[in-house]
N, C-alpha and C positions, 0 to 999 in steps of 0.2 A: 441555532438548534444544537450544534454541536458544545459550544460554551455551555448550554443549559445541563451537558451531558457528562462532563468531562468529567466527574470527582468518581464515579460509581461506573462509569463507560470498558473498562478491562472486565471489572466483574459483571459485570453486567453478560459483556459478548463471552463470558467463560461462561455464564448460564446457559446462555442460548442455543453456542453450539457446542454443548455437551463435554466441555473440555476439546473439542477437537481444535480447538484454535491455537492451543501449544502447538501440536502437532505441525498447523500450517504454518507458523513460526518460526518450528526449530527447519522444515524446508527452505523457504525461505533465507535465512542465515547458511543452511549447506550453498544454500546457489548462489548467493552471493558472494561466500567466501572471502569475509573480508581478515586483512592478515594487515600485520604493524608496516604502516608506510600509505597504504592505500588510503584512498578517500574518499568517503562514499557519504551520497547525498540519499536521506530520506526525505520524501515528499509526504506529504498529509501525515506526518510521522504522529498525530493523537499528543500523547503523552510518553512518547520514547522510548518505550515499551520494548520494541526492533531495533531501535537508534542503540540503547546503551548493550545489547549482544554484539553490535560490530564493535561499536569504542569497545569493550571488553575484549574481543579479541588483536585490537592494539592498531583499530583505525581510528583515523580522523573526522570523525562524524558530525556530519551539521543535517540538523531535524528541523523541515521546515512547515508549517501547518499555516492554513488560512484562520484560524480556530485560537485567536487569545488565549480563551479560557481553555483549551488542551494544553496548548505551550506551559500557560501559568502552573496546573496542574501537573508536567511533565520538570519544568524545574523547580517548584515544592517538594513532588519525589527525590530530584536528584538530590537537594540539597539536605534532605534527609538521609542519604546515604551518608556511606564514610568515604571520604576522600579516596580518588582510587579504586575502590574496594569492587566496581565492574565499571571503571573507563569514563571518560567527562564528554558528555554532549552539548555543542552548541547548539542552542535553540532560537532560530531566527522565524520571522512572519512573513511569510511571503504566499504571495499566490502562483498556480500552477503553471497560469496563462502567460506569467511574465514573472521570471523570477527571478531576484535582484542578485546574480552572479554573475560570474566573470565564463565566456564560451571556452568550454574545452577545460572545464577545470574540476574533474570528476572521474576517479577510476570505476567507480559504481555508482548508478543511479536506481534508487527503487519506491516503488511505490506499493502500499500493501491496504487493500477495502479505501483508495481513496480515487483510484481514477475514474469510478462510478459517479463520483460526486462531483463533479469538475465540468463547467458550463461547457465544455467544447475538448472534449478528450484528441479529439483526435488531433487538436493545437497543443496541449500539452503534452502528448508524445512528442513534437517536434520541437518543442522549449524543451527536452529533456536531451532531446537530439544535443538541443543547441550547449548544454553544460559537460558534457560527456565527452572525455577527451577521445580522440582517433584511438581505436583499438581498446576501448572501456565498453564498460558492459551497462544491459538494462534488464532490471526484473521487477515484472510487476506479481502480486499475489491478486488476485480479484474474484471474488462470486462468478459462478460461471453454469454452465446448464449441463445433467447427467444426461449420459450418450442414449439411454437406454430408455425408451420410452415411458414405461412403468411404472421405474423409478421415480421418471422424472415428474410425472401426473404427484405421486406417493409428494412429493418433494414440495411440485407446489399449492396442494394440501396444504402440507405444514407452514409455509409462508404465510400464505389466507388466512390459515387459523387458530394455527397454534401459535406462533412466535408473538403475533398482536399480544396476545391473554395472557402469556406468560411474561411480556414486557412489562403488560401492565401493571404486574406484580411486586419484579424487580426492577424496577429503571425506577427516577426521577421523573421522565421524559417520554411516553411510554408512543407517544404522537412520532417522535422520531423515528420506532422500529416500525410502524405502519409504513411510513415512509420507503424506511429500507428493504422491507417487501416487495414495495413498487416497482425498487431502484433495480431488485435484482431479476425480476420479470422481463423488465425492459431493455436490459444487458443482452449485449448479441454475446455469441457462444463464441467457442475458443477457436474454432476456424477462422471468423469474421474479424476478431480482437488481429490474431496475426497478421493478417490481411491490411488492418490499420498499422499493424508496425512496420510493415513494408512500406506502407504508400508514408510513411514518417522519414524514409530512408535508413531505417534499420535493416541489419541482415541476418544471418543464421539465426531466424528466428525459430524458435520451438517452444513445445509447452507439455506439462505435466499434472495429471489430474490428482485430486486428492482425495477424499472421501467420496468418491465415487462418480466425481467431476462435477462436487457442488462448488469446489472450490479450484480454478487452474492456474499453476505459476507459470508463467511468460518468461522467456530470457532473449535477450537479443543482443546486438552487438554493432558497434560503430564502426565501420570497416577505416583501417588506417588511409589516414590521406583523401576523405569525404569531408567537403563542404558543408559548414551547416547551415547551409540554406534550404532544406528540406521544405518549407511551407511554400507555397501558392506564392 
């Protein structure tokens, strides 16, 4: 699904959510804060879109996706750039559930609209566990549910029946955003999510809404000197 999506997939999700998706972007890079030295692992990273904001500000970034056809599409970008010109991403393939790195080897891990998608999230919290050195951090960006009743009715309206028809429009793919409808119905809310970062062995977790908490960033943290054996 996601291959079928990859070439039109930025523009796409800029239609959708109205430009708000810069927005939850440039968050995301604040809360990650990635600076020259650090190393930070993007998970379901698309097309590097997030990945080449930390390389540019002078980390070591490796952009991992289950998604060929995003990887492929993410280093055709790069290498249309100019050398340099925002930072070099390595782009490897890997999956969430097992991912072919070394434990402990990550000052930041993040995940941004992929941990919805992931057969067994709450295993990929603990494989994220497993790459995140003692005293590294975790931030997910993810779809998430507005506090506010009304709203939240108002909200999923638009999922139902706007987002389909307007997919249909602009996508290649229009089957996928019905999908992502589903996906984001189905997503337990931002209490529940922390709730899974705990029982991961994550700690100081918190979270922050965005657009009126359609959208919540997660940030946790590996407490120095924790075992990664966090799973079952």
């Amino acid at each position: 699904m996601f291959d079928r999506t990859a070439r039109r997939y930025d523009l796409v999700n800029d239609v959708l959510s109205l430009g708000q998706d810069r927005l939850w972007r440039r968050t995301v890079a604040r809360t990650v804060a990635a600076g020259p030295g650090d190393r930070v692992l993007d998970i379901a990273a698309g097309t590097g879109t997030s990945a080449r904001a930390f390389a540019a500000a002078g980390a070591a970034c490796v952009a991992a996706d289950f998604s060929l056809g995003m990887l492929r599409e993410g280093m055709r970008r790069q290498g249309e750039m100019a050398r340099g010109a925002s930072g070099s991403v390595s782009f490897i393939a890997g999956d969430a559930l097992a991912l072919p790195l070394r434990d402990a080897s990550f000052d930041v891990v993040t995940i941004s609209f992929g941990l919805r998608n992931v057969a067994d999230p709450q295993a990929a919290l603990r494989e994220m566990f497993r790459v995140t050195r003692p005293g590294g951090r975790l931030v997910i960006c993810e779809f998430s549910h507005v506090p506010a009743r009304p709203a939240d009715l108002v909200y999923q309206r638009y999922l139902e029946r706007v987002l389909p028809s307007v997919a249909s429009m602009v996508s290649s793919n229009p089957d996928a955003y019905s999908y992502l409808a589903e996906s984001i119905k189905d997503w337990p809310d931002q209490a529940e999510l922390a709730r899974w970062l705990h029982a991961a062995g994550w700690s100081a977790v918190r979270w922050q809404n965005l657009s009126l908490g359609i959208v919540a960033v997660h940030s946790a943290v590996r407490d120095a000197g924790t075992a990664c054996d966090a799973g079952p």
